[in-house]
C-alpha positions as CSV (number, residue, x, y, z in Angstrom):
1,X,123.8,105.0,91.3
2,X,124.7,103.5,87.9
3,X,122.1,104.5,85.0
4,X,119.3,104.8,87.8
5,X,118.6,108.4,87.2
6,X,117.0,108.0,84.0
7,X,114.9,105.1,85.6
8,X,111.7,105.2,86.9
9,X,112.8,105.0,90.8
10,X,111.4,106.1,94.5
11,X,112.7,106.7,97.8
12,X,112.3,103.6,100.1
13,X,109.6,104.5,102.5
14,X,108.7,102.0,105.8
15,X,106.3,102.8,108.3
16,X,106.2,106.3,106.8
17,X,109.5,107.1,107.4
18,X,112.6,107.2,104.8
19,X,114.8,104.5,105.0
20,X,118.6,105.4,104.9
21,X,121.4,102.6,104.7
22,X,124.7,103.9,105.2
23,X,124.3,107.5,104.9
24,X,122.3,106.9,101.8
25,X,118.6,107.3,101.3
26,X,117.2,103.9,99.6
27,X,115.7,103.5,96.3
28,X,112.9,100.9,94.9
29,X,112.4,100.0,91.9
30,X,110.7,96.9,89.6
31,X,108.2,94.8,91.5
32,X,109.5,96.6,94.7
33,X,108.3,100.0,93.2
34,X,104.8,98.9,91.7
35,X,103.7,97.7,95.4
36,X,104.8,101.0,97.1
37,X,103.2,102.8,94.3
38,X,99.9,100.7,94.6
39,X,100.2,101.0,98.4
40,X,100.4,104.6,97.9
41,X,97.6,104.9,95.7
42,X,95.1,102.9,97.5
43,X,95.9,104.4,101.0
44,X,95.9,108.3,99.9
45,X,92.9,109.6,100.3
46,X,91.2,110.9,97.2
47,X,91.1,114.7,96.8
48,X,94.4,114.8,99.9
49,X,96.3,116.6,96.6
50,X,94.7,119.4,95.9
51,X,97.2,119.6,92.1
52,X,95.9,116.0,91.3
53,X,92.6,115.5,93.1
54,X,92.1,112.2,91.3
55,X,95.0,110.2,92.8
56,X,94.1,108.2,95.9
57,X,91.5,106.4,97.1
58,X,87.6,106.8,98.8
59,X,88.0,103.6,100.9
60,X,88.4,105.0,104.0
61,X,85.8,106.8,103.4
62,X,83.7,104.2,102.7
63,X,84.6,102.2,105.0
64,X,85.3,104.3,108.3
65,X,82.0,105.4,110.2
66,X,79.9,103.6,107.1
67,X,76.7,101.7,109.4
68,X,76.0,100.7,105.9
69,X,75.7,96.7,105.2
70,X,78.9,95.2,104.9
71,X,78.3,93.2,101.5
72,X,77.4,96.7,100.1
73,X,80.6,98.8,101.8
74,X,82.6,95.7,100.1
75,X,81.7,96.2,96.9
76,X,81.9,99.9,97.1
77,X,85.6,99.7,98.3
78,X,86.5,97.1,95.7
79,X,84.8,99.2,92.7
80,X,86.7,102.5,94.2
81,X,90.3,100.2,94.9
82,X,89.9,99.3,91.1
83,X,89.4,103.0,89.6
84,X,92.4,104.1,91.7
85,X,94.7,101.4,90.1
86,X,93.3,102.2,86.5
87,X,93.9,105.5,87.5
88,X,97.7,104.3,88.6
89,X,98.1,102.4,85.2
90,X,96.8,105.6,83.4
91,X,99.5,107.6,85.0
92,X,102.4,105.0,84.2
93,X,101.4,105.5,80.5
94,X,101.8,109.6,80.7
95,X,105.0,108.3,82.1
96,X,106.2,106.0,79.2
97,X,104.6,108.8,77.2
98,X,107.0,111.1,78.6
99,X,109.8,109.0,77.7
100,X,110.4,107.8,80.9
101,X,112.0,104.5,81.4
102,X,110.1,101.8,83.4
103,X,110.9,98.6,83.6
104,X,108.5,96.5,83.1
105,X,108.2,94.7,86.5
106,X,107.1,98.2,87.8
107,X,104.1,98.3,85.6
108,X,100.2,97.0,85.9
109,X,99.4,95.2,82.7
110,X,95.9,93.7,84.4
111,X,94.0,93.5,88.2
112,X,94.0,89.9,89.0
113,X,91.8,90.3,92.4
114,X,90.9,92.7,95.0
115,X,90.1,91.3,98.4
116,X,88.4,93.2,100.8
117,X,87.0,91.0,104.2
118,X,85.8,92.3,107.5
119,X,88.3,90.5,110.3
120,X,86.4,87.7,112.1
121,X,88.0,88.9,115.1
122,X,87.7,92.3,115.2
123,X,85.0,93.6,113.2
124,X,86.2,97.0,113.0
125,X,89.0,96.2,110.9
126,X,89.1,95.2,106.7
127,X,92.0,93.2,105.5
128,X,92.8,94.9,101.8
129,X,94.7,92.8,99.4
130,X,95.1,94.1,96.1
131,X,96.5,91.1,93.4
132,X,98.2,92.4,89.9
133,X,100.0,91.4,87.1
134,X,103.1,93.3,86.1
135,X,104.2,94.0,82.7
136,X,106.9,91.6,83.3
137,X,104.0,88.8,84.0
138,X,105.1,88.7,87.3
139,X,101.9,88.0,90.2
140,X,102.3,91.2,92.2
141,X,100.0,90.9,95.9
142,X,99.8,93.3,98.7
143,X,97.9,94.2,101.8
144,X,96.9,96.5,104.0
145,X,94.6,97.0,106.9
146,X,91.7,100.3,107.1
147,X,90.4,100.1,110.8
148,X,86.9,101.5,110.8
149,X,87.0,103.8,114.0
150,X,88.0,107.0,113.8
């Protein structure tokens, strides 16, 4: 793999399953990396890791079975969407920390936006997009859906 072993590097994951190219499990890395790992972040649940209850998320949480107002279950989501990506950035420091090399597409220098809209279609659905800026000052955006029935 040529110098990727001491790289900050993940397996290739699609649909939840590992993605294998000619007998060879796939790697991401740079901006490739930093949305799976902010895709990852946002869409574990909080507390799912009992050795690191503090990575993930509480927006399903908040937002599945919530009869809540939807303004309020907004905000909540963004405000938890934003700890778990300082909590992401936080964890790519220890990283650095640890000496271990990151390039700096694959890194969150700020959070530009984080969009969260009920579905005008079908209200039980949120569309999620989460807007950064890598280290590399490259815009980063993703999105996900959280459907609200359980």
């Amino acid at each position: 793999m040529g110098g990727v072993e001491e790289m900050s590097y993940d397996l290739k994951i699609i649909a939840g399953d590992l993605v294998i190219n000619q007998g060879q499990l796939q790697i991401v890395v740079d901006s490739e990396k930093l949305i799976q790992d902010i895709l990852k972040i946002c869409l574990t649940a909080a507390g799912a890791n009992p050795l690191h209850p503090w990575y993930g998320s509480f927006i399903s949480r908040t937002l599945v079975g919530n009869a809540n107002q939807t303004s309020m279950l907004v905000q909540i989501a963004k405000s938890q969407l934003t700890t778990a990506l300082t909590n992401l950035q936080q964890l790519q420091n220890l990283q650095l920390q640890s000496f271990q090399r990151m390039s700096a597409d694959e890194q969150i220098t700020a959070i530009l936006d984080i969009s969260v809209l009920q579905s005008q279609i079908n209200p039980t659905l949120f569309n999620v997009t989460v807007k950064v800026l890598s280290k590399g000052l490259k815009p980063i955006s993703t999105s996900f859906m959280v459907n609200t029935i359980t």
